[in-house]
N, C-alpha and C positions, 0 to 999 in steps of 0.2 A: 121494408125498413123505412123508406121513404114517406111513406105514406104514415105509418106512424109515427114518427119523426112531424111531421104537417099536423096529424092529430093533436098530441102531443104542443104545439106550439100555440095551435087555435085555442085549445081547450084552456092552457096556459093565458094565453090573453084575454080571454071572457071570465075567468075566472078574476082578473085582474080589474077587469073592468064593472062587473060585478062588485066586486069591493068596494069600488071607487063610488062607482054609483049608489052602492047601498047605505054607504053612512050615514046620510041623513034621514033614512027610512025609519019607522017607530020611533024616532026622536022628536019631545017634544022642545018647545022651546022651556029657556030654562026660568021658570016663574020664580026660584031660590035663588036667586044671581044678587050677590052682594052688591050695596053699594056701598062705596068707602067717602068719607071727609076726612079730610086732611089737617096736621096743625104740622109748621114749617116754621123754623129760626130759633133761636138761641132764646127768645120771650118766651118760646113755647114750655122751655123746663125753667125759666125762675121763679126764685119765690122763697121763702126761708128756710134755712136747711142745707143738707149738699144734695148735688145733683142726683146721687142714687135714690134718696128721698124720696125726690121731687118726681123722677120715673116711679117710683114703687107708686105714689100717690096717683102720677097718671093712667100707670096699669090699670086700678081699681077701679078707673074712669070706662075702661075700655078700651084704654090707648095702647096700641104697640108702635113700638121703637123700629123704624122698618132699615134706616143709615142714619149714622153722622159722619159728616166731613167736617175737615180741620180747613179752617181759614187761617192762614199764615199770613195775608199780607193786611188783616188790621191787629191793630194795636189797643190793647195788645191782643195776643192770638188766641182765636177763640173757638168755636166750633157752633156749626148747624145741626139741628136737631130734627128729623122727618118722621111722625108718627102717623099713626091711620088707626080707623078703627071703624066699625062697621056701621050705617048711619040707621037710623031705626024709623 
């Protein structure tokens, strides 16, 4: 029982370690790996029109809308705008 139990444990950790070690094996690096540019501020959606507009327009660009946060303490209260898109 013991001795199996020993098996059993070894076997379990080489196994484990195997894992470990094998992840990076036939991986290549990744030659597809985006990169992104950024457009950041409240500039980044004006322009004439209302704001879904101005997103539909930048969509068409490439852009995605990734957050906005509300600025409460200018006047008056306004929001930031964080897009990306993939750069070519």
């Amino acid at each position: 029982m013991r001795t199996r139990l020993r098996f059993l444990v070894v076997f379990m950790a080489l196994m484990c370690l195997l894992g470990w070690v094998g992840r990076g094996w036939g991986q290549k690096s990744n030659p597809s790996r985006k990169v992104w540019e950024y457009k950041v501020g409240a500039a980044a959606i004006q322009g004439t029109g209302s704001v879904q507009d101005r997103l539909n327009e930048l969509g068409a660009e490439g852009w995605e809308l990734v957050s906005v946060e509300n600025v409460q303490t200018a006047i008056p209260p306004s929001a930031v705008y964080y897009l990306k898109r993939a750069r070519e």
